[in-house]
CHARMM-style PDB file with segment names, atoms N, HN, CA, C and O in Angstrom:
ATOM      1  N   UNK     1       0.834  -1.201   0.000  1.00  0.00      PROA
ATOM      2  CA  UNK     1       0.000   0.000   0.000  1.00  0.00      PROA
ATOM      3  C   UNK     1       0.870   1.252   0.000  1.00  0.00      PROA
ATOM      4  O   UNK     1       0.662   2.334  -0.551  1.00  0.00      PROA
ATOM      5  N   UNK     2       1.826   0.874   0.700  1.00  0.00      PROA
ATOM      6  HN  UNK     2       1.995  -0.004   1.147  1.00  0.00      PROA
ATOM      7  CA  UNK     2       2.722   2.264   0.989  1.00  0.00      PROA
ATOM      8  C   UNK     2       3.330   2.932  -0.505  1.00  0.00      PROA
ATOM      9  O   UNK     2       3.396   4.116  -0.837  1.00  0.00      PROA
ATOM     10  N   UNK     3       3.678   1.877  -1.144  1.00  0.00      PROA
ATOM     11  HN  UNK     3       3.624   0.915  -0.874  1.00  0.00      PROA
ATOM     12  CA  UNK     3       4.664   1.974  -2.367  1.00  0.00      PROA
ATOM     13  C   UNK     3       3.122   2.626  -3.664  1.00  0.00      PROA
ATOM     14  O   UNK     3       3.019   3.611  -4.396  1.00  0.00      PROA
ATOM     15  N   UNK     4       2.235   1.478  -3.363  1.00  0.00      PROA
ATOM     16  HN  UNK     4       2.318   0.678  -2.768  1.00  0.00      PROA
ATOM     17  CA  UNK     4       1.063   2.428  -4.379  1.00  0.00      PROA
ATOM     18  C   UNK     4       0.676   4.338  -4.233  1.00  0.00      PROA
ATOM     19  O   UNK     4       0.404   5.233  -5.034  1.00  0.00      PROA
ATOM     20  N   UNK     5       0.828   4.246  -2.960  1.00  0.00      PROA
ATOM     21  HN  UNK     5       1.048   3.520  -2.309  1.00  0.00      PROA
ATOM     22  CA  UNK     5       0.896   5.535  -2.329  1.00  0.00      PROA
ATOM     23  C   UNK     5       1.988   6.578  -2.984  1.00  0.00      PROA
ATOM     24  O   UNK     5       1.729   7.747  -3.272  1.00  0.00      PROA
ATOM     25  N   UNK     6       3.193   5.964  -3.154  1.00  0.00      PROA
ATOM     26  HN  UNK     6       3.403   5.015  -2.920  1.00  0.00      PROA
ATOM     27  CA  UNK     6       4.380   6.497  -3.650  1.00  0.00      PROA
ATOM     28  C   UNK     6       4.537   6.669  -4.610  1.00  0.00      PROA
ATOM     29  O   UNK     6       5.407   7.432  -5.029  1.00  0.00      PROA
ATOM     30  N   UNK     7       3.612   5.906  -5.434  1.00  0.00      PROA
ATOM     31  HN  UNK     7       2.906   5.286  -5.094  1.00  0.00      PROA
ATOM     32  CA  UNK     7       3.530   5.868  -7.056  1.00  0.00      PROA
ATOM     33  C   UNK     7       2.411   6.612  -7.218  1.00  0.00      PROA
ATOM     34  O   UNK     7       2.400   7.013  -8.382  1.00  0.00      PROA
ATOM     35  N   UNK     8       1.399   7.018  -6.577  1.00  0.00      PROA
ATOM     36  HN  UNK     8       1.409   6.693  -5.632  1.00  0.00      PROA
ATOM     37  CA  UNK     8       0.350   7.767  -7.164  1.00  0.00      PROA
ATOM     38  C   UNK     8       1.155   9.484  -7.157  1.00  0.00      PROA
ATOM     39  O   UNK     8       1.071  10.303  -8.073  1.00  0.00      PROA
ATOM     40  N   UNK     9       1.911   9.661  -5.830  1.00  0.00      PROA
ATOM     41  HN  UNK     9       1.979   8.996  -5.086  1.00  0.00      PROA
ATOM     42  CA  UNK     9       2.381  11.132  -5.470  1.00  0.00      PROA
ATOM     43  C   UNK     9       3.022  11.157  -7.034  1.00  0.00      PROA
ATOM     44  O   UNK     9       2.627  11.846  -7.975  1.00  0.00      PROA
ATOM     45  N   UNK    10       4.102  10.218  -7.013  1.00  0.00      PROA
ATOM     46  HN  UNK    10       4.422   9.658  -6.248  1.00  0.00      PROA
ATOM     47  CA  UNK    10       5.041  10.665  -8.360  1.00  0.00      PROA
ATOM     48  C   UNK    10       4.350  11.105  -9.472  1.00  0.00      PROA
ATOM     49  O   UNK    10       4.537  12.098 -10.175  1.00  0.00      PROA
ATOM     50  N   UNK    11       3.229   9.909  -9.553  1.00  0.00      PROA
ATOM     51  HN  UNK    11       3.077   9.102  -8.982  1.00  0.00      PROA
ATOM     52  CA  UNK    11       2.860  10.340 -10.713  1.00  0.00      PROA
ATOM     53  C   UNK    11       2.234  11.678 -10.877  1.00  0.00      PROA
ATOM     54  O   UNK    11       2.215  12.248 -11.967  1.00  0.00      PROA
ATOM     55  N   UNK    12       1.716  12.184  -9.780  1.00  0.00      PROA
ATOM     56  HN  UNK    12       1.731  11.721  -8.894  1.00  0.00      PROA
ATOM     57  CA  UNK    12       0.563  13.313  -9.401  1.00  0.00      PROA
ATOM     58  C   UNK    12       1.884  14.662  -9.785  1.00  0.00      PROA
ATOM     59  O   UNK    12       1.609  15.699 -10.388  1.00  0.00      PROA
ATOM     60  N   UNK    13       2.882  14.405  -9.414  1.00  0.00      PROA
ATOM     61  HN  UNK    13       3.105  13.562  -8.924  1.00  0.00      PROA
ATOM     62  CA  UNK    13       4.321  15.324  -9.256  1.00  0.00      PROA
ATOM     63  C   UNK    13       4.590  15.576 -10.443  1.00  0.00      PROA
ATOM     64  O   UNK    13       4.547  16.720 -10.895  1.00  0.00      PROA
ATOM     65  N   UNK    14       4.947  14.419 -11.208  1.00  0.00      PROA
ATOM     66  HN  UNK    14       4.982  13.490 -10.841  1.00  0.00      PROA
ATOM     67  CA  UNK    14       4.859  14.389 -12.884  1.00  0.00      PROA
ATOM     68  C   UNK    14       4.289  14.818 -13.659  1.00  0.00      PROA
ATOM     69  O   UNK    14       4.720  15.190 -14.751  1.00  0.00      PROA
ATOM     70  N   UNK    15       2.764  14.880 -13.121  1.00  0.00      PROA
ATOM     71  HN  UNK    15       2.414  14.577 -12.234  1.00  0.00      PROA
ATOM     72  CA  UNK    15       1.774  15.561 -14.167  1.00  0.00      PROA
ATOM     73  C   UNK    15       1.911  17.139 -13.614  1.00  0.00      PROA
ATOM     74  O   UNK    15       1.980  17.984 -14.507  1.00  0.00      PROA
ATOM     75  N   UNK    16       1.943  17.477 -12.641  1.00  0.00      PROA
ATOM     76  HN  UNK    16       1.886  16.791 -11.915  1.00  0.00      PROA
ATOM     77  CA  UNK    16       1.907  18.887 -12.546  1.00  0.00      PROA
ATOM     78  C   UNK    16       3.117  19.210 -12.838  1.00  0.00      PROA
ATOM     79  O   UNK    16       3.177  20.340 -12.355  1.00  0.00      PROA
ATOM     80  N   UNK    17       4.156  18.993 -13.310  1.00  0.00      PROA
ATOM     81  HN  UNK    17       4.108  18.075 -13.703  1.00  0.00      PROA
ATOM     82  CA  UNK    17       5.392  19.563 -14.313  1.00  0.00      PROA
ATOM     83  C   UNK    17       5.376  19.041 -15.309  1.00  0.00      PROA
ATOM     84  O   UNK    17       6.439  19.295 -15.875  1.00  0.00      PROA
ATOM     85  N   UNK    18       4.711  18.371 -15.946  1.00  0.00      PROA
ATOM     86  HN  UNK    18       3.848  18.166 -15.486  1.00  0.00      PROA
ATOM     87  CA  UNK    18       4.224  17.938 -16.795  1.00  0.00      PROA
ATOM     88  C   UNK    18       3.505  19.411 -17.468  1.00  0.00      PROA
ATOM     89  O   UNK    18       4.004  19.928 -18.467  1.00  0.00      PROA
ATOM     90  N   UNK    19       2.197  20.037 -16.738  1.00  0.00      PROA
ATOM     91  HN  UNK    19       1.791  19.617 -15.926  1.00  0.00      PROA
ATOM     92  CA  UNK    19       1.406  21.374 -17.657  1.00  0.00      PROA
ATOM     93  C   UNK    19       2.680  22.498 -16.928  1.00  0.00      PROA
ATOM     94  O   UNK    19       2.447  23.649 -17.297  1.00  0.00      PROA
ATOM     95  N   UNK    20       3.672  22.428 -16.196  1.00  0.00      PROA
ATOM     96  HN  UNK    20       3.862  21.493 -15.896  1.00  0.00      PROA
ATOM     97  CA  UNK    20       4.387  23.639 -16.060  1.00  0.00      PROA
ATOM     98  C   UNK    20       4.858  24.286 -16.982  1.00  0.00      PROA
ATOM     99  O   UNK    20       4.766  25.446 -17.384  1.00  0.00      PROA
ATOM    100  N   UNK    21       5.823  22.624 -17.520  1.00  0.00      PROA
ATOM    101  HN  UNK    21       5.897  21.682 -17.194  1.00  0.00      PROA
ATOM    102  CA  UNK    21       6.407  22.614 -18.689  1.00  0.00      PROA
ATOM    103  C   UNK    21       5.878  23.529 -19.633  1.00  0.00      PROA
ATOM    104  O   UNK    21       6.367  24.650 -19.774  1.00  0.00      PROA
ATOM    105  N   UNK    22       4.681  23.026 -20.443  1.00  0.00      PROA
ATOM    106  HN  UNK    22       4.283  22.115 -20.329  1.00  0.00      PROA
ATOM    107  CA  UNK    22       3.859  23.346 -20.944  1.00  0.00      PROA
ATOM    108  C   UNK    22       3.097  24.609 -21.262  1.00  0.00      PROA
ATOM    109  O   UNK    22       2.525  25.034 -22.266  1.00  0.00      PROA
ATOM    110  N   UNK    23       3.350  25.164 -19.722  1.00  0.00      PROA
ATOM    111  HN  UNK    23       3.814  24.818 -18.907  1.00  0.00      PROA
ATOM    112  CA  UNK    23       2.772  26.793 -19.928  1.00  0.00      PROA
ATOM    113  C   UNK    23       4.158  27.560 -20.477  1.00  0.00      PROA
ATOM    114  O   UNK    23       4.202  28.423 -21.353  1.00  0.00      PROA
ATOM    115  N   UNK    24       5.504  26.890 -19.560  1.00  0.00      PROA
ATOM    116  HN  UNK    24       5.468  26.189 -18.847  1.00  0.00      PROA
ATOM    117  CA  UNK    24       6.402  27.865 -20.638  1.00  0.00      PROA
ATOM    118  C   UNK    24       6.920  27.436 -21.632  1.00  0.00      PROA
ATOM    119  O   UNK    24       7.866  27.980 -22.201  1.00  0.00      PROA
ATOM    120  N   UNK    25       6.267  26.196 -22.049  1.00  0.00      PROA
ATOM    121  HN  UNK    25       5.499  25.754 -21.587  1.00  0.00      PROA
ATOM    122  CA  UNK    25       6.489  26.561 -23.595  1.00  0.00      PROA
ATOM    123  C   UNK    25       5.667  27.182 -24.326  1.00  0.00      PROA
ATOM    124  O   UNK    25       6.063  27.437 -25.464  1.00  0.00      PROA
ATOM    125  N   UNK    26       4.538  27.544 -24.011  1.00  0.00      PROA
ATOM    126  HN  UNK    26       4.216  27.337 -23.087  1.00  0.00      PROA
ATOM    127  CA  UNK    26       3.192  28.665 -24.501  1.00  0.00      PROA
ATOM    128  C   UNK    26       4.024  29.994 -24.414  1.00  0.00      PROA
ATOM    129  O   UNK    26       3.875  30.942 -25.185  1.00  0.00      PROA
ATOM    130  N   UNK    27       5.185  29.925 -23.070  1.00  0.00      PROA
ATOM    131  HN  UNK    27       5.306  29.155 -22.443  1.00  0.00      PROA
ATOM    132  CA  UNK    27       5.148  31.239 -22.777  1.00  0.00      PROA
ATOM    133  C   UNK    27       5.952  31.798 -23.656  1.00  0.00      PROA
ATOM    134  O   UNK    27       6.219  32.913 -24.105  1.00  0.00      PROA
ATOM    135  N   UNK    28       6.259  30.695 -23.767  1.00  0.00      PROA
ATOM    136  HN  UNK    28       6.041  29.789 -23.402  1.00  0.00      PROA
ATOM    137  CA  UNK    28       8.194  30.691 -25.214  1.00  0.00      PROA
ATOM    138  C   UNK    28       7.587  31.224 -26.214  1.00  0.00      PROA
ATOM    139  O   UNK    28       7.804  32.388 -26.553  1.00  0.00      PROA
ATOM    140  N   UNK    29       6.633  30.334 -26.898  1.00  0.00      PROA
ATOM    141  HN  UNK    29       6.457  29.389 -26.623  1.00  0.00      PROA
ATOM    142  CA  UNK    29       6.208  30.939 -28.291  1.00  0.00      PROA
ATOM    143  C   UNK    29       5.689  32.713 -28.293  1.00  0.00      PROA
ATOM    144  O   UNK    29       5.905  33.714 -28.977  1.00  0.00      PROA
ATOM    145  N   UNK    30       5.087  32.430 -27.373  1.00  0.00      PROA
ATOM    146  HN  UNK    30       4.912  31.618 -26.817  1.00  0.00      PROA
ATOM    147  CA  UNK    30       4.777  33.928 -27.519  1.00  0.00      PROA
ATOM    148  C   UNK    30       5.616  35.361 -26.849  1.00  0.00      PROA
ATOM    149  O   UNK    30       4.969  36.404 -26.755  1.00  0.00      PROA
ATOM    150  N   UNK    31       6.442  35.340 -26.596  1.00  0.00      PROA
ATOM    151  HN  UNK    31       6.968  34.493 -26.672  1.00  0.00      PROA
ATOM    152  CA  UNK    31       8.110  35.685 -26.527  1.00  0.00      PROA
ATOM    153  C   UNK    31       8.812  35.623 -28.212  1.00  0.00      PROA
ATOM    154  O   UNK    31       9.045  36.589 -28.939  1.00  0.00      PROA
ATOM    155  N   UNK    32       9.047  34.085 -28.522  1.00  0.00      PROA
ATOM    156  HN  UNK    32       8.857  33.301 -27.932  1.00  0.00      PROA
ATOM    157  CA  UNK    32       9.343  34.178 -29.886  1.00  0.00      PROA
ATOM    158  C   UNK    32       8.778  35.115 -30.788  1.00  0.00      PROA
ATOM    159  O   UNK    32       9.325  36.102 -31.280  1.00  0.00      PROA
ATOM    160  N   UNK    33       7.242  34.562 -31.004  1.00  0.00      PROA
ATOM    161  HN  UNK    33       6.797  33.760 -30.604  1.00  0.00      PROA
ATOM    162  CA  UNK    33       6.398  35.649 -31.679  1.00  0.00      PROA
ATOM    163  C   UNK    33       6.843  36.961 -31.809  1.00  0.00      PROA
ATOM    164  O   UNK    33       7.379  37.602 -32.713  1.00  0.00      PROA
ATOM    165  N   UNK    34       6.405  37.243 -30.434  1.00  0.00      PROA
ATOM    166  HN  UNK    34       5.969  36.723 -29.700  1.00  0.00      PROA
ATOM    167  CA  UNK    34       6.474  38.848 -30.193  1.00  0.00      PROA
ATOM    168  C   UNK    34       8.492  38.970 -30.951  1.00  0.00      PROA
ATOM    169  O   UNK    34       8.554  39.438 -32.088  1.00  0.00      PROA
ATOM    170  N   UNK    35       9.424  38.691 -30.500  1.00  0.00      PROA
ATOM    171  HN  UNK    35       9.373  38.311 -29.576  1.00  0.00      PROA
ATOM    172  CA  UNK    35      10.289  38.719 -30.890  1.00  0.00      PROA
ATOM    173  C   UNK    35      10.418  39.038 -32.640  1.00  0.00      PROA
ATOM    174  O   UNK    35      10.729  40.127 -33.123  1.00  0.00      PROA
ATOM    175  N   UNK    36      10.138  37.961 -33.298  1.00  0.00      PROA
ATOM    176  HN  UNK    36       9.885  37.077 -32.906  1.00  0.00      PROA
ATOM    177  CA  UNK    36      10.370  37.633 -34.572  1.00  0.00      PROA
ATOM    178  C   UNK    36       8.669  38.923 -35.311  1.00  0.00      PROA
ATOM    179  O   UNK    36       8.273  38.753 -36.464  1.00  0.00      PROA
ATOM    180  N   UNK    37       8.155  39.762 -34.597  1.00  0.00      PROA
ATOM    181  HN  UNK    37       8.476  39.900 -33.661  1.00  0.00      PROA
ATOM    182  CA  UNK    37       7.363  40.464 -35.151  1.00  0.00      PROA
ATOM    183  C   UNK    37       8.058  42.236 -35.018  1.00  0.00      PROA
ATOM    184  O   UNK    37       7.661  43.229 -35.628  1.00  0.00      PROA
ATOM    185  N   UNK    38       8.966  42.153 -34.205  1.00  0.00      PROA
ATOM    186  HN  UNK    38       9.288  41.346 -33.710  1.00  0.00      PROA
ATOM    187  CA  UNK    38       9.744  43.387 -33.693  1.00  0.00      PROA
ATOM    188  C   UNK    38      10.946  43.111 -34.304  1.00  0.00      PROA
ATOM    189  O   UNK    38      11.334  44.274 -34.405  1.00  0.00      PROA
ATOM    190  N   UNK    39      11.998  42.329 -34.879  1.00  0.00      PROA
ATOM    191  HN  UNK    39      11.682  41.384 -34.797  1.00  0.00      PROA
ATOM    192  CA  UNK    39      12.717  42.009 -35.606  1.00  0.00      PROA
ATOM    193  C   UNK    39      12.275  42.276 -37.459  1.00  0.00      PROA
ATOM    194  O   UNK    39      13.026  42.787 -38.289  1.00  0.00      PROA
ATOM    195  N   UNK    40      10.602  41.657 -37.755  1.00  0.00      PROA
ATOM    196  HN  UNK    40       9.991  41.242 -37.080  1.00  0.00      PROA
ATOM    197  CA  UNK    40      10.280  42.046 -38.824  1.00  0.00      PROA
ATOM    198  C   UNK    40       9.885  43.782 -38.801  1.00  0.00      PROA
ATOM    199  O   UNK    40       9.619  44.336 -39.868  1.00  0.00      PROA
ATOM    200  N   UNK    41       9.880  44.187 -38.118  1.00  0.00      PROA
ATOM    201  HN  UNK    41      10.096  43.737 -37.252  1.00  0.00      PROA
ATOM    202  CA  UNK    41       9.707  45.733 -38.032  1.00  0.00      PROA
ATOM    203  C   UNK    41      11.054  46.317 -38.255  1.00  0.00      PROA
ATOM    204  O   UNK    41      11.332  46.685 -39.397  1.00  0.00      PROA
ATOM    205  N   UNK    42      11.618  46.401 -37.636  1.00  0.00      PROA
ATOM    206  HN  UNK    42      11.392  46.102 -36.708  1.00  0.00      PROA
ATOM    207  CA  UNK    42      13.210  46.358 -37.757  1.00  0.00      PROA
ATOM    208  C   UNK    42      13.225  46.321 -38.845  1.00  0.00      PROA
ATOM    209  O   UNK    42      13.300  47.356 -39.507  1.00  0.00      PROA
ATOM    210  N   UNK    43      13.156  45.062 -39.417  1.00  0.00      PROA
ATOM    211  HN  UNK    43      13.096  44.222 -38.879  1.00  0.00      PROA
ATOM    212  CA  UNK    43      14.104  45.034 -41.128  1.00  0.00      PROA
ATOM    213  C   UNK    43      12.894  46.524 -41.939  1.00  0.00      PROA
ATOM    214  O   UNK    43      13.334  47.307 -42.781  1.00  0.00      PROA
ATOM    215  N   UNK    44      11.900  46.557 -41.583  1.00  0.00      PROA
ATOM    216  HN  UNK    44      11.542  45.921 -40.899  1.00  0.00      PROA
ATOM    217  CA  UNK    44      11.239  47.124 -42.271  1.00  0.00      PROA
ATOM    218  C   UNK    44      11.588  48.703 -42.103  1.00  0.00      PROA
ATOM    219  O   UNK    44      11.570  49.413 -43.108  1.00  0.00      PROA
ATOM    220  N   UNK    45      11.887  49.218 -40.911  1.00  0.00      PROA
ATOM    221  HN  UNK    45      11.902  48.641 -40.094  1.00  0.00      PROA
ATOM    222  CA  UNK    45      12.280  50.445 -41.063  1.00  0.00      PROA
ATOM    223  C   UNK    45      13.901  50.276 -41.413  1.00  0.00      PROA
ATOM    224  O   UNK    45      14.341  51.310 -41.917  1.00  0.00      PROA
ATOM    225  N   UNK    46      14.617  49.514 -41.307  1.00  0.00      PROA
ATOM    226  HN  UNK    46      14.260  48.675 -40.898  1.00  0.00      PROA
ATOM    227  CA  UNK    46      16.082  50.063 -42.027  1.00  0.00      PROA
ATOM    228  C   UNK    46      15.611  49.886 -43.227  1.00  0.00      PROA
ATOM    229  O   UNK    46      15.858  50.967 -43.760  1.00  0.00      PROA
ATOM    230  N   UNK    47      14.953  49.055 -44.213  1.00  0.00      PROA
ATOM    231  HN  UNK    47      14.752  48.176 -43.780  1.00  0.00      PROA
ATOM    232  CA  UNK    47      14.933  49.285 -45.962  1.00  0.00      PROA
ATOM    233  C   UNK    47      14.060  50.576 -45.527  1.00  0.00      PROA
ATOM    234  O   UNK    47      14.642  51.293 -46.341  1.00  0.00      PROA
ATOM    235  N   UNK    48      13.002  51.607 -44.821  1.00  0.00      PROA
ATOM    236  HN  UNK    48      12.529  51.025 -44.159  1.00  0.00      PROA
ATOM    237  CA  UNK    48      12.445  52.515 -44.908  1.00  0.00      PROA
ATOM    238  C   UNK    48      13.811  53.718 -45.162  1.00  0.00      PROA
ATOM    239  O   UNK    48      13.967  54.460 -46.133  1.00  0.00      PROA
ATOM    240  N   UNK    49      14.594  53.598 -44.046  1.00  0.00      PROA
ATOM    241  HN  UNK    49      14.467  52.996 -43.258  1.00  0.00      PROA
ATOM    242  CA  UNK    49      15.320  54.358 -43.748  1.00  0.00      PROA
ATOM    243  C   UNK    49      16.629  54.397 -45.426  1.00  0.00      PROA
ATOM    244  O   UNK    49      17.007  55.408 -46.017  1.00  0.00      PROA
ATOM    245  N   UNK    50      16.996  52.933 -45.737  1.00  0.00      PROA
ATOM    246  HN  UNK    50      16.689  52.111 -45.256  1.00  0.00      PROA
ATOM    247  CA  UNK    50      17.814  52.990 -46.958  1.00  0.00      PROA
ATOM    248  C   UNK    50      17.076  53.988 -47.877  1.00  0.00      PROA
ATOM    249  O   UNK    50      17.597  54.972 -48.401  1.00  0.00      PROA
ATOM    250  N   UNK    51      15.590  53.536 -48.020  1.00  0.00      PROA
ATOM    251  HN  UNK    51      15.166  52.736 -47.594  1.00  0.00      PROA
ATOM    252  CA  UNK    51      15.111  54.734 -49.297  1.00  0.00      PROA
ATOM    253  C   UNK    51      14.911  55.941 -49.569  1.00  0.00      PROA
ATOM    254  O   UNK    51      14.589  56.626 -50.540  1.00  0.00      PROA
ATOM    255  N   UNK    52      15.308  56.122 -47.930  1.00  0.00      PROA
ATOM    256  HN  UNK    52      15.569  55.565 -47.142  1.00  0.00      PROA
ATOM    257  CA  UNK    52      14.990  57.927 -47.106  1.00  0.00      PROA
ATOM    258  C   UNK    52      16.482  58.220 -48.177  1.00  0.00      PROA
ATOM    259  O   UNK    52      16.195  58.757 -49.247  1.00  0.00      PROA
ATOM    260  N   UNK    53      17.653  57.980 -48.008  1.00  0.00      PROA
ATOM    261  HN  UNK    53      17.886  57.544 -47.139  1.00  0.00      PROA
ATOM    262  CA  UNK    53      18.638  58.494 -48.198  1.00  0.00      PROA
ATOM    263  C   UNK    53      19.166  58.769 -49.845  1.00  0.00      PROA
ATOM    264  OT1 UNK    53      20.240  59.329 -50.063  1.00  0.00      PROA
TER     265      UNK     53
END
């Protein structure tokens, strides 16, 4: 009984880092995102700025 006991915690331990994981990898993408949308801005004002000159 004791050891079923021990195996339910783990598993219970597992699953809740299991969705931790999970939220920061949600949190990642949208970091990336935001990243790779401020990077495409970027390129967009230096060709703005090349045609200024």
């Amino acid at each position: 009984m004791e050891i079923k006991g021990l195996i339910e915690k783990t598993q219970a331990e597992l699953n809740e880092l299991a969705q931790q994981i999970q939220q920061l990898q949600q949190k990642q993408q949208v970091l990336v995102n935001e990243a790779l949308k401020k990077q495409g801005a970027l390129e967009l004002l230096q060709e703005m700025e090349k045609d200024e000159v």
